[in-house]
C-alpha positions as CSV (number, residue, x, y, z in Angstrom):
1,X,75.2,81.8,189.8
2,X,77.6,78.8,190.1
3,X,76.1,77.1,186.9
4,X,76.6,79.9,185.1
5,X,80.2,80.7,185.9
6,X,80.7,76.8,185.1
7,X,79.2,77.2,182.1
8,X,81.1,80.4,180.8
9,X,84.3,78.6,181.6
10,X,83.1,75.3,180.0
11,X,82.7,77.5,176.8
12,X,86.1,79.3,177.1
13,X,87.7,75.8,177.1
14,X,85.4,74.4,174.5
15,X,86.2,77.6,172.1
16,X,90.5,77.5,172.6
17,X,90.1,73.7,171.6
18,X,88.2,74.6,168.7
19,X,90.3,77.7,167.5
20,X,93.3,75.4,168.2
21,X,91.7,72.5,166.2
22,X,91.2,74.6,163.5
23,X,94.7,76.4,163.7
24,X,96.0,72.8,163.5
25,X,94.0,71.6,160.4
26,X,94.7,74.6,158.5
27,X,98.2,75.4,159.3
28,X,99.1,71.2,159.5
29,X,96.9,70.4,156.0
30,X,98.2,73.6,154.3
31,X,102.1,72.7,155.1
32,X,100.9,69.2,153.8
33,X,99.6,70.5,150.8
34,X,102.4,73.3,150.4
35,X,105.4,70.4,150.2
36,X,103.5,68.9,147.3
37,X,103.8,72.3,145.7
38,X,106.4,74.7,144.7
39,X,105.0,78.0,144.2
40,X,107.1,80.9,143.1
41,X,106.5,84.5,142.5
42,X,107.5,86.7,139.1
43,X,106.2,88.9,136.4
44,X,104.8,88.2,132.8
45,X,107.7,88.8,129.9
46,X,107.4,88.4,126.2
47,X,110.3,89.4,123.3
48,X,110.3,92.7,121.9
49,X,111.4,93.1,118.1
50,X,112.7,96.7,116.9
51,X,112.1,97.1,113.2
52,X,114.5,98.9,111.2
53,X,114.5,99.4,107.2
54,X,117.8,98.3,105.7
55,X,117.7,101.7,103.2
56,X,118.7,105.2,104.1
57,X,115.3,107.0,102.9
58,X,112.2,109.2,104.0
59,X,109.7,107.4,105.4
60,X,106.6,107.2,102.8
61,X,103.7,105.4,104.7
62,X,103.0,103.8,108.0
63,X,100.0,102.0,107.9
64,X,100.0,100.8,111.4
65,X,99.4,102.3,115.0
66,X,100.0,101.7,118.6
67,X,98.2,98.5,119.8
68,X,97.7,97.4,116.2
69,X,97.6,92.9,116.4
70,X,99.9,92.5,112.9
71,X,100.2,89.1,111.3
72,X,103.4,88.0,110.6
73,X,104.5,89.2,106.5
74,X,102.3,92.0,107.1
75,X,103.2,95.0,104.9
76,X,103.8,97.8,107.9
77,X,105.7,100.7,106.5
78,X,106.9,101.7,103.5
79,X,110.1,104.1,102.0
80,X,110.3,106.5,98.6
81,X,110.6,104.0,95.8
82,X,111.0,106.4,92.6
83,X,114.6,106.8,92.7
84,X,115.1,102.4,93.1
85,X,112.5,101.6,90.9
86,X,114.4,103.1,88.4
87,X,117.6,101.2,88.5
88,X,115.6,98.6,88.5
89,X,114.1,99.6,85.0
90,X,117.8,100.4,83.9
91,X,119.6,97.0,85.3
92,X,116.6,95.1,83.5
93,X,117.3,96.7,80.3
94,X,121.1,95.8,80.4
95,X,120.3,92.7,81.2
96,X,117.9,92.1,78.2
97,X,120.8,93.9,75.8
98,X,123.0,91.3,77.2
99,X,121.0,88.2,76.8
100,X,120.2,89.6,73.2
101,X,124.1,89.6,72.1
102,X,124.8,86.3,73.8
103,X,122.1,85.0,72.1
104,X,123.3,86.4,68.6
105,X,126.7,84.9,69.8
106,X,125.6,81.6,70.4
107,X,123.6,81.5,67.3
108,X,126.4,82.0,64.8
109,X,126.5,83.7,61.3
110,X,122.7,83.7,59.7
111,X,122.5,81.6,55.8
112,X,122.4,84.9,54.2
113,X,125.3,86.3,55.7
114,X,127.5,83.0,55.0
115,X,125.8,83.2,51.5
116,X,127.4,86.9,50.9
117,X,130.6,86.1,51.9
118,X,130.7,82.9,49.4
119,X,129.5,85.9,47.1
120,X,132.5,88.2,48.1
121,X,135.3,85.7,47.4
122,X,133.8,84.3,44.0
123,X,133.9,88.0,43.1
124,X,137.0,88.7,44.5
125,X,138.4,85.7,42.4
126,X,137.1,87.3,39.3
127,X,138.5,90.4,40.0
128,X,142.0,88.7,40.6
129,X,141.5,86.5,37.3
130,X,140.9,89.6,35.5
131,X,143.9,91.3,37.2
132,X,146.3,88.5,36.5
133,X,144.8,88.6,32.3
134,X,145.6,92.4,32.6
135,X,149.2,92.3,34.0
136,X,150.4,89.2,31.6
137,X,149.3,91.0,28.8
138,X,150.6,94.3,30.0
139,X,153.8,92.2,30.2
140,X,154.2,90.9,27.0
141,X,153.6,94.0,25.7
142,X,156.2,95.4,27.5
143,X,159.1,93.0,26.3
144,X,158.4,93.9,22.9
145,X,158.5,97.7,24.5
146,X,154.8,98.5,23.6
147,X,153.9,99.8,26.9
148,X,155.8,101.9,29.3
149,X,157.5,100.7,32.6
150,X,155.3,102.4,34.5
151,X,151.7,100.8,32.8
152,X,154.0,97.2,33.9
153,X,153.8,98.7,37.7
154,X,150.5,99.6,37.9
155,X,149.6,96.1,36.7
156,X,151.5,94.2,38.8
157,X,150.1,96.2,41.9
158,X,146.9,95.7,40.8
159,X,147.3,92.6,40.9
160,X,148.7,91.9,44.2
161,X,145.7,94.0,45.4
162,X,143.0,91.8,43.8
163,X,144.9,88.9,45.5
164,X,144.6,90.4,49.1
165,X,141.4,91.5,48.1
166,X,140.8,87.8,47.4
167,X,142.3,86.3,50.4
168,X,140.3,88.7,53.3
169,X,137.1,87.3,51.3
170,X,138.2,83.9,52.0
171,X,139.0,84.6,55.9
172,X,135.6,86.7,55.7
173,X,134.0,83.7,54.8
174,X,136.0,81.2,57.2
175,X,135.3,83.5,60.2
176,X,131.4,83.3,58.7
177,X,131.4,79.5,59.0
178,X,133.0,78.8,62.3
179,X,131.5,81.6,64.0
180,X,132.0,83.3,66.8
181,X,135.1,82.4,69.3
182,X,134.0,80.4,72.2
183,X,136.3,82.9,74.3
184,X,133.8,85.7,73.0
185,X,130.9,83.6,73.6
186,X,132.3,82.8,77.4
187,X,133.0,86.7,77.6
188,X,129.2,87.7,76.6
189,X,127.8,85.0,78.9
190,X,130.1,86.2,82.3
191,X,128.8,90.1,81.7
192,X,125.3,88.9,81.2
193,X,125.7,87.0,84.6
194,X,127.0,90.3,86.2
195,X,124.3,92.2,85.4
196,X,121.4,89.8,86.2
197,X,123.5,89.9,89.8
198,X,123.0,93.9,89.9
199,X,119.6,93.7,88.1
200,X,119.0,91.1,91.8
201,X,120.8,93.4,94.1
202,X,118.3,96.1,92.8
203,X,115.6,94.6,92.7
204,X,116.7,93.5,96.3
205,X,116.8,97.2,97.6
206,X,113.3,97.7,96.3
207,X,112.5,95.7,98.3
208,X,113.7,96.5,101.5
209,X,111.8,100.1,100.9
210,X,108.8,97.8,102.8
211,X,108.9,96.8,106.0
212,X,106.7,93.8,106.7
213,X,106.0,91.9,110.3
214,X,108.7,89.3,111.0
215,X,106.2,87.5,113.4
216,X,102.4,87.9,114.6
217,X,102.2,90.8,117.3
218,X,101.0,93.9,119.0
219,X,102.8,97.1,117.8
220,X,104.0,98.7,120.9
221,X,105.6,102.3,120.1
222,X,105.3,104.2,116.6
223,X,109.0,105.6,116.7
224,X,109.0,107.3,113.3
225,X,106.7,109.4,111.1
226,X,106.0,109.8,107.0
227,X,108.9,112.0,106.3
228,X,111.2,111.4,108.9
229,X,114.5,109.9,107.6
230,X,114.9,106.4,107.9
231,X,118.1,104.0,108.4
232,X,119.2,100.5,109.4
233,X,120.1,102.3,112.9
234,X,116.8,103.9,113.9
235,X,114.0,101.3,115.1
236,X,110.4,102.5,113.1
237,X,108.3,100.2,115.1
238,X,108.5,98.2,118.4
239,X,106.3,94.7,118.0
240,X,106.0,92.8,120.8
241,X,105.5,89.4,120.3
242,X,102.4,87.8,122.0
243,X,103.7,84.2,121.3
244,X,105.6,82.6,124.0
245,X,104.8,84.8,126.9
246,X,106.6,83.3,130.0
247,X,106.9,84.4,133.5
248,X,110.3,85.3,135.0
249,X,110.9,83.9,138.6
250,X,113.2,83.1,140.8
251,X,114.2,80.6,142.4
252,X,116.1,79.2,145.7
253,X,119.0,77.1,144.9
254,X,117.7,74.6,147.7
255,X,114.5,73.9,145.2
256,X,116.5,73.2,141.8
257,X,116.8,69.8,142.9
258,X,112.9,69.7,142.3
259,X,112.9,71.5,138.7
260,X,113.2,70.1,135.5
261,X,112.3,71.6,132.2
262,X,108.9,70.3,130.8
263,X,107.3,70.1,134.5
264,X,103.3,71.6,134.0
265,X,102.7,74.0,136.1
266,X,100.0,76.3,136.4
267,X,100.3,80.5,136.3
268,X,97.5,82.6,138.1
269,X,97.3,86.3,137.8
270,X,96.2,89.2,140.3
271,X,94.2,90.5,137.5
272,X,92.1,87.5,137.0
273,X,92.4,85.5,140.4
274,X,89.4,83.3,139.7
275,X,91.6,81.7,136.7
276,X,94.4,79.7,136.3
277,X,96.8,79.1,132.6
278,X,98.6,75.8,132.1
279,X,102.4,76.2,131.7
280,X,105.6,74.5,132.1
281,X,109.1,74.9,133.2
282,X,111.1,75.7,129.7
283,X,114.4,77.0,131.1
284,X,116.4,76.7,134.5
285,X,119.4,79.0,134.7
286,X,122.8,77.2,135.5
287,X,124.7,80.6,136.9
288,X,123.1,82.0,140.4
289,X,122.0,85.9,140.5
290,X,121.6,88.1,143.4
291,X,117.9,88.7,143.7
292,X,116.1,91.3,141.9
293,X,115.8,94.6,143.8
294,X,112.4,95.6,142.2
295,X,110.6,92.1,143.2
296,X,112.2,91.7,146.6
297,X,112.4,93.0,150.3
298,X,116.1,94.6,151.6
299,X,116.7,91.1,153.3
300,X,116.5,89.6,150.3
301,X,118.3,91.3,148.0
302,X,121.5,89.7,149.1
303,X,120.5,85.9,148.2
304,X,121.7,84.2,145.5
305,X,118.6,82.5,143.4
306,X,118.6,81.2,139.9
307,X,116.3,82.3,137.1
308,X,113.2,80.0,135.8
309,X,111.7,80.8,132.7
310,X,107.7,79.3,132.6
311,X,106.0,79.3,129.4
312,X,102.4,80.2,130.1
313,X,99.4,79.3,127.4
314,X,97.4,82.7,127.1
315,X,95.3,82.1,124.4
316,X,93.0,85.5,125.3
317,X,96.1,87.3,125.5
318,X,95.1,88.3,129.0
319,X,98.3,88.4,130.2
320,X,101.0,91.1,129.5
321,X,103.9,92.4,130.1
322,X,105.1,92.8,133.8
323,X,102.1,91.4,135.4
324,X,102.9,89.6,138.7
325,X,102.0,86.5,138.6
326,X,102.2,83.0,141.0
327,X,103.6,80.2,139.6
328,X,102.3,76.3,141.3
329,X,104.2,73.6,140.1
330,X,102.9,70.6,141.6
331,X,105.9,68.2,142.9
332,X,104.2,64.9,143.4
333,X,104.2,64.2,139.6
334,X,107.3,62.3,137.4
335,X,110.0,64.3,136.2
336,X,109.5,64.3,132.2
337,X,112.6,62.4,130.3
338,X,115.2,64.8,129.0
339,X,114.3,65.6,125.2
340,X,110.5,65.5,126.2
341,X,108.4,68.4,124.6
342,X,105.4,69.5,125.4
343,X,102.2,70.2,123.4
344,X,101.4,73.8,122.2
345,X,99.2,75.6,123.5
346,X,95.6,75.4,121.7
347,X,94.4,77.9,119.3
348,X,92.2,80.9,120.8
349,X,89.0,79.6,119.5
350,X,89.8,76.3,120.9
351,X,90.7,77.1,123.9
């Protein structure tokens, strides 16, 4: 009965040195391991675009729906077009009018217009030569009082007409010769320019009746309909872009000493415990903030911590927005340069 008593109390002892050896290797190797590793607690972000059409116009198409992946250029809505597509038709009309008279302007009088008004004046001098026959011999008649006073006046003034007649044919055919004023050539050339820059700004609101993907993405909310009224103020589409996604933590300002932007680190998930995502540190807050209410207990809502922003490689796009996730970044590894980079994260089929 002794033995056995001895023995029961041998086994106590032998089990509190165990449970206190193991207490000691995993409490004493986990704080070893912890202080070579910062871990910190946030939730997955990515940006969120709001896409607006620059027109005032009803809705036409929408060619996309909620959880759609778009690739960035990607036609995704469009607005009525009649009504712009025809100033379009107009501005490119005036604009071909006005390259055609510039053109006409900078390419002078034709042969066979210079070759009339050569025509003109030699005629014109005839006329004049017969006119100035007529009037002299009109005059002699009427010093030896043949003809009446008034036959001398109507010769005379037809002769002062054939000589203006004369002279117009000879600025006709100047004006031919020289051509056009550079002052009306530089006049046709300025109005051509100003409507090639309305026939643009038209062709630049046809444009904007399509809405296209700024960047690849996941639409996130279909706002508006086909026939809803559409303006630069009211969003159509929300894309959220899947490219960075980082994870928003926080962090004690006794640890900053320890973070440098470019550090690795590595981002697990609740969602997928078994797996982990390489990141690194891109952006370190300088200005404290009280502690997020929604991600903290009451005692810790009144400590000041700053903002770290890790960029996290999902190539799956496993993770999304306002996961929790655990950041590791381990400590016992260089601090990268200032100005380092790091490497983008590998293509989905490659990762």
């Amino acid at each position: 009965m002794m033995n056995n008593k001895k023995l029961v109390r041998l086994g106590a002892i032998v089990l509190v040195v165990a449970v206190a050896a193991a207490a000691w290797w995993y409490f004493g190797a986990r704080e070893e391991t912890d202080a070579s590793r910062l871990v910190l607690y946030g939730n997955v972000d990515i940006r969120e675009i709001y896409l607006t059409f620059n027109n005032a116009e009803h809705i036409e198409r929408i060619l996309v729906q909620e959880g759609d992946r778009v690739r960035e250029g990607q036609l995704l809505a469009t607005l009525h077009s009649a009504r712009l597509q025809a100033e379009v038709d107009v501005a490119h009309a005036r604009v071909a009018a006005r390259k055609a008279a510039l053109a006409r302007l900078e390419a002078g009088s034709r042969q066979e217009e210079i070759a009339q008004a050569r025509a003109n004046v030699v005629a014109a001098r005839a006329r004049l030569n017969e006119a100035q026959a007529t009037f002299e011999r009109i005059q002699s008649l009427f010093k030896s009082s043949s003809v009446s006073r008034q036959q001398l006046d109507e010769a005379q003034a037809r002769l002062s007409t054939r000589r203006a007649d004369l002279k117009v044919a000879e600025e006709t055919l100047t004006l031919a010769v020289t051509g056009p004023r550079a002052e009306d050539i530089d006049e046709a050339r300025a109005m051509l320019q100003a409507d090639e820059a309305r026939l643009a700004l038209s062709r630049e609101l046809l444009q904007d009746t399509k809405l296209h993907a700024p960047a690849d993405g996941v639409v996130r909310n279909r706002i508006l309909e086909p026939g809803d009224m559409a303006s630069p103020q009211t969003p159509v589409l929300t894309l959220a872009l899947t490219d960075p996604v980082w994870v928003r933590a926080y962090a004690p300002e006794t640890v900053l000493g320890q973070l440098t932007p470019g550090m690795p680190a590595e981002v697990a998930s609740d969602s997928y415990p078994d797996k982990t995502y390489r990141g690194w540190i891109g952006f370190v807050s300088p200005t404290a903030e009280f502690t997020p209410k929604n991600v903290e207990t009451p005692e810790l809502r009144t400590r000041l911590v700053y903002q770290v922003r890790v960029y996290v490689c999902n190539p799956q796009d496993e993770l999304r927005l306002g996961m929790p996730a655990t950041v590791s970044i381990p400590l016992d590894q260089p601090k990268p340069d200032a100005g380092d980079t790091v490497s983008d994260c590998p293509e989905p089929d490659a990762a």
